[in-house]
C-alpha positions as CSV (number, residue, x, y, z in Angstrom):
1,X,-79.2,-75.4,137.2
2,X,-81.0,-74.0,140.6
3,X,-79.0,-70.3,139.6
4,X,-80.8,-70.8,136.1
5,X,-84.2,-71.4,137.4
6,X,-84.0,-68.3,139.4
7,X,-83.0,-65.9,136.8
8,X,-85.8,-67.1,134.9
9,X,-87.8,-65.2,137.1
10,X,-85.4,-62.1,137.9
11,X,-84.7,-61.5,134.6
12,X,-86.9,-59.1,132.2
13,X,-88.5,-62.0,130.0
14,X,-91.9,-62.7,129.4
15,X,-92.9,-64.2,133.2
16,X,-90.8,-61.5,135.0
17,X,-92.8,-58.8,133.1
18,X,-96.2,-60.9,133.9
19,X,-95.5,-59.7,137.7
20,X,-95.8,-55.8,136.6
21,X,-99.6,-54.6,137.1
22,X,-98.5,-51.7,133.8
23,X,-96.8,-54.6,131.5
24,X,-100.0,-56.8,132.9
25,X,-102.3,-53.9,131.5
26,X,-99.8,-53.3,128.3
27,X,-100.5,-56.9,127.1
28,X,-104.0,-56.9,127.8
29,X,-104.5,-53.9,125.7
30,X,-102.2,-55.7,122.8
31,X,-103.9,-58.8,122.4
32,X,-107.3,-57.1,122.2
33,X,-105.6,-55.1,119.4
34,X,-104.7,-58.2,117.8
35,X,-107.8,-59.8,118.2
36,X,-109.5,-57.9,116.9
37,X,-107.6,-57.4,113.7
38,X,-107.9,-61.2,113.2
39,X,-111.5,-61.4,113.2
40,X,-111.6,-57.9,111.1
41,X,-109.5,-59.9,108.5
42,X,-111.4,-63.1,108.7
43,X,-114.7,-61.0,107.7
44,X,-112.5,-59.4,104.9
45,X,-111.6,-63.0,103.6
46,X,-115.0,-63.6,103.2
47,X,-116.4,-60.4,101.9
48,X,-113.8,-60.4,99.4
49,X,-110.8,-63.1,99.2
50,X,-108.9,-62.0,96.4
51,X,-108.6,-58.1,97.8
52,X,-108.4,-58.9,101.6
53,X,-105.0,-59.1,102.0
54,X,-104.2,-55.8,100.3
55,X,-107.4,-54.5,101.8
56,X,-106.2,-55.2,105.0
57,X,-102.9,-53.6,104.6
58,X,-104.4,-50.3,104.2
59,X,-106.0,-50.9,107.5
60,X,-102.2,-51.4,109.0
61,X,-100.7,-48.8,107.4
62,X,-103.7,-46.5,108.8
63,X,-103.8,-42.6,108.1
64,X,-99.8,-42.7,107.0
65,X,-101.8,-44.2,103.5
66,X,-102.8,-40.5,102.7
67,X,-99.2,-38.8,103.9
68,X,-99.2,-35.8,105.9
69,X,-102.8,-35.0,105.5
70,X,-103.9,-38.2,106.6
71,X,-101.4,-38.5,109.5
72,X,-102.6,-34.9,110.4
73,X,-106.0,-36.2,110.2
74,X,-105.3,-39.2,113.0
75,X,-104.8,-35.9,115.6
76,X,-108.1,-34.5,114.4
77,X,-110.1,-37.0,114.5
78,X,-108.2,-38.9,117.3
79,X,-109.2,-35.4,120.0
80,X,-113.2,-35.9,120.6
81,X,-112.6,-39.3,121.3
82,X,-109.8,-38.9,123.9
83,X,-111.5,-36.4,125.5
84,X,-115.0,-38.7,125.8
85,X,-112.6,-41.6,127.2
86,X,-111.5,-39.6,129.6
87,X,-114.7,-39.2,130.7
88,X,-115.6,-42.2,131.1
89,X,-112.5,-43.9,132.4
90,X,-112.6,-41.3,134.7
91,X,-115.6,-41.7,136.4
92,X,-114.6,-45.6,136.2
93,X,-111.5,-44.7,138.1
94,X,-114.1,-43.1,140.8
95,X,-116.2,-46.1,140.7
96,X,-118.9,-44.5,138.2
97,X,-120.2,-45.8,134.9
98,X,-120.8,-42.4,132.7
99,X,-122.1,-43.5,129.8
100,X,-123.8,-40.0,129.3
101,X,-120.9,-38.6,127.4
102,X,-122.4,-38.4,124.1
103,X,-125.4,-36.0,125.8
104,X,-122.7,-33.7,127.7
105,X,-120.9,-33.7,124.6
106,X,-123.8,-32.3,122.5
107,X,-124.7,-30.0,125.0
108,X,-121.4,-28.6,125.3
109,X,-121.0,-28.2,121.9
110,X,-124.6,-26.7,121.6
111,X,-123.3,-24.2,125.0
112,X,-119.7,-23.5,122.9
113,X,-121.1,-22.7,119.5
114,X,-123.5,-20.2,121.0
115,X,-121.1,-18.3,122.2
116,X,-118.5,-18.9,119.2
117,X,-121.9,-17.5,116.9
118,X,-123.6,-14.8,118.8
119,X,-120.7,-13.2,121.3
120,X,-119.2,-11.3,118.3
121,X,-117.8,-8.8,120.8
122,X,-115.1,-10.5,122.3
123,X,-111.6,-10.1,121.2
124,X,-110.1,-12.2,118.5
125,X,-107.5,-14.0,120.9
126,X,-109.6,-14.8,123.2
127,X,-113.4,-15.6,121.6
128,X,-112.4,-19.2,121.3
129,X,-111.0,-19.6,124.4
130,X,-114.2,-18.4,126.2
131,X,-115.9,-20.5,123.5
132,X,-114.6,-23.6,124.3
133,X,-114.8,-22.7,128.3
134,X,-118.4,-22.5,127.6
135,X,-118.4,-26.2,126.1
136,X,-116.8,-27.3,129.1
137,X,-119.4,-25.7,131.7
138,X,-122.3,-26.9,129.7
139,X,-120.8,-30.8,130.0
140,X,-120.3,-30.4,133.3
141,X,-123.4,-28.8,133.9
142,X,-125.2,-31.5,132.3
143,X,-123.4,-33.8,134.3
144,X,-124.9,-32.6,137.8
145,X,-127.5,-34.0,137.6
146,X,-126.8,-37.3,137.5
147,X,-124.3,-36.9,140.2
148,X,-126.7,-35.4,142.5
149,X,-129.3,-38.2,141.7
150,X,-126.6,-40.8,142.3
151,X,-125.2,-38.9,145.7
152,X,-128.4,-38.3,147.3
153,X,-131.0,-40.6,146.1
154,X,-128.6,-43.3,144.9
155,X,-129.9,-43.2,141.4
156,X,-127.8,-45.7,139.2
157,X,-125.9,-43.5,137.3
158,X,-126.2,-45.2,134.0
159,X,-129.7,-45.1,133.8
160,X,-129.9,-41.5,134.8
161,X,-126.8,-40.8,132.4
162,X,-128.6,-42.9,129.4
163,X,-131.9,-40.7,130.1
164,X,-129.8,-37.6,130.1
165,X,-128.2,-38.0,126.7
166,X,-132.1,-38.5,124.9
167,X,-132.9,-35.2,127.0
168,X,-130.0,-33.5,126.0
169,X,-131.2,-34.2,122.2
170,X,-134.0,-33.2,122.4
171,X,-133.3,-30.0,124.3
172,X,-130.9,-28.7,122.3
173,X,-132.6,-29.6,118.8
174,X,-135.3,-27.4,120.4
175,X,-133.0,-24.2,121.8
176,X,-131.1,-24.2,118.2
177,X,-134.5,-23.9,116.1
178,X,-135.7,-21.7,119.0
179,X,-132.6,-19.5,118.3
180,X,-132.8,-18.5,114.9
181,X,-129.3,-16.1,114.8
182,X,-127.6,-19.7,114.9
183,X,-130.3,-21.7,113.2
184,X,-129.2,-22.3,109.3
185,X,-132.9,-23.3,108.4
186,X,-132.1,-24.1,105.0
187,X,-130.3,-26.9,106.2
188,X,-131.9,-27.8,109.3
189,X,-128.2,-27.2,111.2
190,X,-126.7,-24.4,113.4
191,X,-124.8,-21.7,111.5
192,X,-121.1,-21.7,111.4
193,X,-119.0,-20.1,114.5
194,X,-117.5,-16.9,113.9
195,X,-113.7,-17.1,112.3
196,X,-112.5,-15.4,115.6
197,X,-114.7,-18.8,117.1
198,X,-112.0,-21.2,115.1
199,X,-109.4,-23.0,117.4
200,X,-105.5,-21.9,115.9
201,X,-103.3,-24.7,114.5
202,X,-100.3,-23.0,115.8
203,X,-98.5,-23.4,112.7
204,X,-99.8,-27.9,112.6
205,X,-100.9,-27.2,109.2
206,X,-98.0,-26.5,108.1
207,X,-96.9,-29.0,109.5
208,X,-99.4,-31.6,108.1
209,X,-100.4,-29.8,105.3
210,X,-103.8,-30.6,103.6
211,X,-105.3,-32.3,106.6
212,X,-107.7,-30.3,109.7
213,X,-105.5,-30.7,112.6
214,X,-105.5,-27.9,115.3
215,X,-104.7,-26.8,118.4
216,X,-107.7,-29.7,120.1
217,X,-105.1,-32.2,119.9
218,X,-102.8,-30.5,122.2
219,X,-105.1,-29.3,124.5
220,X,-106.4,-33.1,125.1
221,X,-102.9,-34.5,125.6
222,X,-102.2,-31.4,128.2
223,X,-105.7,-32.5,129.5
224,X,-104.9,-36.2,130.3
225,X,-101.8,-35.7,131.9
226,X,-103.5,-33.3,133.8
227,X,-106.1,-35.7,134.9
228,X,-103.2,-38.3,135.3
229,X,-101.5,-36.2,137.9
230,X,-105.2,-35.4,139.6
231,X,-106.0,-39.2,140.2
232,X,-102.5,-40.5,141.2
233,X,-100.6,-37.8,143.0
234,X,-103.3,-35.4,144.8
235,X,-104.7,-35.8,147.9
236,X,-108.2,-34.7,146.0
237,X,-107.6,-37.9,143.1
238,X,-107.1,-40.2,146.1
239,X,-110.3,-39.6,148.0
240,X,-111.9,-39.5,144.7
241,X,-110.6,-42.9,144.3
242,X,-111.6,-44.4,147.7
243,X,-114.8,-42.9,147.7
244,X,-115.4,-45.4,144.5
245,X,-114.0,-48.6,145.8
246,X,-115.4,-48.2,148.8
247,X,-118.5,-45.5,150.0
248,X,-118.7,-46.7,153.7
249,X,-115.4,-47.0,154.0
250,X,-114.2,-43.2,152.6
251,X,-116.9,-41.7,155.1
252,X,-115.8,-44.0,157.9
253,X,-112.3,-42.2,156.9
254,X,-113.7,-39.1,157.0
255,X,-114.6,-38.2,153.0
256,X,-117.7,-36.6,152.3
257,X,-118.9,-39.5,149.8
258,X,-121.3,-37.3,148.5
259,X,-119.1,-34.6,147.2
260,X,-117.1,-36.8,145.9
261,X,-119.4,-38.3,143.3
262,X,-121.1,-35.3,142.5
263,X,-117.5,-33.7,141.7
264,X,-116.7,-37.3,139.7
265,X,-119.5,-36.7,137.8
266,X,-119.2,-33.0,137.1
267,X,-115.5,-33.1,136.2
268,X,-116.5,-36.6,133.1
269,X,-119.1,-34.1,132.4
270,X,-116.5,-31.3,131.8
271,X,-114.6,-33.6,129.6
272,X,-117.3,-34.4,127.6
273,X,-118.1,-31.0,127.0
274,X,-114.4,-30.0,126.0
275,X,-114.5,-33.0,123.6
276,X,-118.1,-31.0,122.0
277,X,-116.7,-27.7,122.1
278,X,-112.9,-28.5,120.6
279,X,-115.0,-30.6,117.8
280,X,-117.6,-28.0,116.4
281,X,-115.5,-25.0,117.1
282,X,-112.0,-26.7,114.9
283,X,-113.0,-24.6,111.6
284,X,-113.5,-27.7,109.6
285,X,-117.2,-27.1,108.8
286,X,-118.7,-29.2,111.2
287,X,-122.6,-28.3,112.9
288,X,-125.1,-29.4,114.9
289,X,-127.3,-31.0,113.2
290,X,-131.0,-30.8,114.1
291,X,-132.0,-34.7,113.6
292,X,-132.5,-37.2,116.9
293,X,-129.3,-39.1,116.8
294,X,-126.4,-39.0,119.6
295,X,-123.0,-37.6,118.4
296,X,-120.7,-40.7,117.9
297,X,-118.0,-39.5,119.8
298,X,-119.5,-39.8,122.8
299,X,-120.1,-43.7,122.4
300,X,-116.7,-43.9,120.8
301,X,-115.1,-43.0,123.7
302,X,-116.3,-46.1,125.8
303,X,-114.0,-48.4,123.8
304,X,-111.1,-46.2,123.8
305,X,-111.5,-45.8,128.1
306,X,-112.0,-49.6,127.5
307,X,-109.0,-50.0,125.8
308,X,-106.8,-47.7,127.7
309,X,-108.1,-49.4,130.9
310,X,-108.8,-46.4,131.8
311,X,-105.1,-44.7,132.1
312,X,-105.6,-41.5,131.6
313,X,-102.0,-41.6,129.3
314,X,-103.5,-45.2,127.8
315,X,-106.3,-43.1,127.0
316,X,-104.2,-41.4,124.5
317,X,-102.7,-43.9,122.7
318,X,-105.8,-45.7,122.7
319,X,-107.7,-43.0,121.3
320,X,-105.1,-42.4,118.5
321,X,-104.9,-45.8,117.3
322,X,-108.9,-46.4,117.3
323,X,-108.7,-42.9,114.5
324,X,-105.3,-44.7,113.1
325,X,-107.9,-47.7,112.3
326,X,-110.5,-45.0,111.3
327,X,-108.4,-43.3,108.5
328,X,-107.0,-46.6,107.0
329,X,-110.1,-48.1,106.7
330,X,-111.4,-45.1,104.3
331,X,-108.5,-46.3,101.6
332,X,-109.9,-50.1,101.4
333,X,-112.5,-49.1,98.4
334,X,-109.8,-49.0,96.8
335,X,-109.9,-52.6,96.9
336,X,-113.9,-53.0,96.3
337,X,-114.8,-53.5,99.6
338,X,-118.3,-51.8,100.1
339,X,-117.8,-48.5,102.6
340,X,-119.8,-50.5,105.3
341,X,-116.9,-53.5,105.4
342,X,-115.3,-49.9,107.0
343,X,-117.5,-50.1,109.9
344,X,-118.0,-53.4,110.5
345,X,-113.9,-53.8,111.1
346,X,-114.0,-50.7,113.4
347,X,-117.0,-52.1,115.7
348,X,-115.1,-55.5,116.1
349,X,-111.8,-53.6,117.4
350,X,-114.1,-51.7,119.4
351,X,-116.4,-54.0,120.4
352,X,-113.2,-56.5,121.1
353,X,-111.2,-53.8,123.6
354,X,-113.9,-55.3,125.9
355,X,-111.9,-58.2,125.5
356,X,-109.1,-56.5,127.0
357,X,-110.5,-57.0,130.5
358,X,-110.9,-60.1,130.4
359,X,-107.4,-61.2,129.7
360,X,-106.3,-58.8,132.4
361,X,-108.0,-60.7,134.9
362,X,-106.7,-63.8,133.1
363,X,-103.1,-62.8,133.3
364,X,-103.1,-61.6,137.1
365,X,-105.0,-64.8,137.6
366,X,-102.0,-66.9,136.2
367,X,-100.0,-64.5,138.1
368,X,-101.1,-65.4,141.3
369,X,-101.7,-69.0,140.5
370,X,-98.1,-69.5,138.5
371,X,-95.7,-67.3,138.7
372,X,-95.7,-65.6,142.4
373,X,-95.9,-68.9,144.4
374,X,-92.0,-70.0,141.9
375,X,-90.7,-66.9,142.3
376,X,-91.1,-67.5,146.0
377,X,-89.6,-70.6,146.4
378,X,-86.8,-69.3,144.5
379,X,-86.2,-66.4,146.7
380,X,-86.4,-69.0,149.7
381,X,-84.1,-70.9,148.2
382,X,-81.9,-68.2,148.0
């Protein structure tokens, strides 16, 4: 009996795997998944009881409802949105709040297309590259200042982030009507980049024919486990890291704190921008549009960091199955639900991978309380 009640806690079931901070995080993640989903349904049952079920079952099977176009189409859309959660989970691993993303997104997509319109001269192979390179530099340019606000006058950074984004609106509504070579007046939007401007799909339409998947998605995948390696096995991730649990502490140690968060900053910033210039430059017809509203993607990308807990490879997944969600959810008209039921089921998953948080603290809190103080008396037992 006593040899029983110790493998209950040695062996991989459901308590042993409560001890693991990643399975701790993996169920976290899962239940806010599922929550989510339930209360999605429950609206469903009352919009429309007779369709809900089936209704609902598009939203499970996701983008695989429209074959390969639609499952190319959960890469497409799925990019921006892992890109902006990297952002932000990024600067939450360095103990900042950026929730500016949707302004260094629109900036460096503003930077990106100007040079995917106007710098005709480059060579073919290479245009989008320096295209996109210019998305990047204009997010992390609009990044800086935050992080020098926060570093040296200890500006809260999501209130000079938040003012940043309204700026970064207005600013570039007024350089793209000030430019007219990219300015399409006709339709109050920026012209289209140049075809030698368009990211390659490297043969992934082939692949997934019908659907607008490119090269974006690799590069954000190559980018998070990029970012992955920074944070956990450099030198440079860990002092990034220390620096945002503890200020005082990191320049007792010896860490300039304040090039720490201005670097924090600038490199979300960058990631933003990457996410802006992979977005309008993917050859799917996409422009700036001239009207005082903040690109989605940016605010997207909270509940995907959210959701991920800000993992850099959770990121991914997490991103992937928010635009999973998003691409069922445009086959439930099928079932005469209104295309607003659409949103209001997304913003509940999203809105619900707050959640996800919560029941992380529950679960380490049982841990602690439960399972650490058995397992040892069963090790002293032993």
């Amino acid at each position: 009996m006593k040899d029983k009640f110790k493998d209950l806690f040695r062996k991989d079931n459901l308590l042993y795997l409560i001890n693991n901070d990643k399975i701790i995080n993996f169920y976290s993640s899962l239940i806010a998944i599922i929550f989510g989903l339930l209360i999605g349904f429950i609206i469903m049952l009352f919009a429309n009881p007779s369709d809900a079920f089936y209704g609902f079952s598009k939203i499970l099977s996701g983008g695989f409802s429209g074959g390969s176009k639609g499952t190319g189409n959960i890469f497409y859309y799925a990019t921006p949105i892992i890109l902006t959660g990297l952002s932000i989970g990024f600067a939450f691993k360095t103990g900042l709040f950026n929730i500016g993303a949707s302004g260094q997104l629109l900036f460096g997509a503003f930077c990106a297309l100007f040079v995917g319109i106007k710098w005709t001269w480059l060579p073919a192979g290479l245009h989008w590259i320096v295209a996109v390179l210019a998305g990047v530099t204009g997010g992390a340019f609009w990044a800086l200042l935050p992080g020098i606000l926060k570093a040296l006058l200890n500006v809260h950074e999501v209130i000079a982030t938040i003012m940043m984004n309204y700026i970064g609106v207005y600013l570039v509504n007024m350089l793209i009507k000030g430019t007219p070579s990219i300015f399409d007046s006709s339709k109050n939007q920026t012209r289209l980049p140049n075809a030698n401007a368009i990211l390659p799909k490297l043969g992934l339409d082939k692949l997934f024919p019908g659907s607008s998947i490119n090269i974006g998605i690799i590069i954000a995948i190559i980018v998070a486990i990029i970012i992955y390696i920074i944070l956990n096995k450099t030198s440079f991730g860990y002092e990034l890291k220390a620096c945002g649990y503890n200020k005082n502490a990191s320049k007792y140690a010896g860490i300039n704190e304040k090039k720490s968060i201005i670097l924090s900053m600038v490199i979300a910033g960058a990631l933003a921008g990457l996410a802006g210039g992979l977005l309008y430059l993917s050859g799917t017809g996409k422009r700036i549009e001239v009207v005082d509203v903040l690109p989605v993607e940016g605010f997207n990308g909270i509940p995907v960091a959210l959701l991920g807990l800000s993992n850099p490879i959770g990121i991914i997944f997490a991103g992937l199955f928010i635009s999973y969600i998003s691409q069922g959810g445009f086959y439930m008209q099928l079932y005469n639900f209104a295309p607003q039921i659409i949103d209001i089921i997304i913003a509940i998953i999203i809105y619900s991978s707050a959640f996800s948080l919560i029941v992380k603290q529950f679960l380490q809190k049982f841990r602690v309380e439960r399972i650490q103080p058995i397992s040892q008396a069963a090790e002293r037992e032993e």
